[in-house]
N, C-alpha and C positions, 0 to 999 in steps of 0.2 A: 875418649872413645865417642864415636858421632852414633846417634840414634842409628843407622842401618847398620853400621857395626851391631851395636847390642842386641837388637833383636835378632839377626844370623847368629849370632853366639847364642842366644838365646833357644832358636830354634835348633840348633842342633844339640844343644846341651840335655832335651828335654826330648828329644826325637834317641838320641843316645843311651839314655837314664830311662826309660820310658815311664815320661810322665804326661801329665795331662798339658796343652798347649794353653797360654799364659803368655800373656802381649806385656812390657815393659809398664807401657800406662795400667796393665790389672797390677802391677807388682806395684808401683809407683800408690794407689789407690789402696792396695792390702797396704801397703809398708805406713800408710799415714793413720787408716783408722787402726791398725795394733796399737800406735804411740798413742792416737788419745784416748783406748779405751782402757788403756794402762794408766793414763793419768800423766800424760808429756802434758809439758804448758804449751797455748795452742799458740802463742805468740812465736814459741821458736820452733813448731810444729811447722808452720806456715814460712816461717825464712827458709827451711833448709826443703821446703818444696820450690824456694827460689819467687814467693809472691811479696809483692811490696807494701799488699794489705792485709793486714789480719781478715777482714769484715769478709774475703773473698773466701778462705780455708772456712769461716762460722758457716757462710751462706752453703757452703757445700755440705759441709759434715755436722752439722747441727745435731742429726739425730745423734751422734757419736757419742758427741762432747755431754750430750742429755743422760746418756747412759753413764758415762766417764763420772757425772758429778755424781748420780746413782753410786755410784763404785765408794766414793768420796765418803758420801752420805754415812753408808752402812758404816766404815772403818770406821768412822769417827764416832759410830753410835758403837761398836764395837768397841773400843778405846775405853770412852767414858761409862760406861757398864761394865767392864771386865776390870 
């Protein structure tokens, strides 16, 4: 499917359903910070947005991954005290 495919399919899916309008790159941008705020490794976060450097998904989503360890943090203080 070529990028002006999906966003036609896009736009009328959403024109259809009536929903709020949402460009492929906001989808593309939600769909990566849910993975690491859930705690995806960012290594394969970063392959399957198709980039050949990890350093390039850190430099973007930093604050994400900041939070994600946050996430981490608590469980594991959760863990070891329960």
């Amino acid at each position: 499917m070529t990028g002006m495919t999906l966003a036609s399919w896009l736009k009328h899916f959403q024109r259809n359903n009536g929903l709020k309008k949402v460009s492929p790159h906001g989808l593309r941008y939600s769909n990566t910070i849910m993975l690491i705020t859930n705690g995806a490794d960012i290594k394969t976060v970063s392959a399957r947005l198709g980039r050949a450097d990890v350093k390039i998904t850190l430099n973007i989503y930093s604050q994400y991954t900041t939070e994600a360890d946050r996430k981490v943090s608590n469980l594991i203080d959760e863990l070891l005290s329960g």
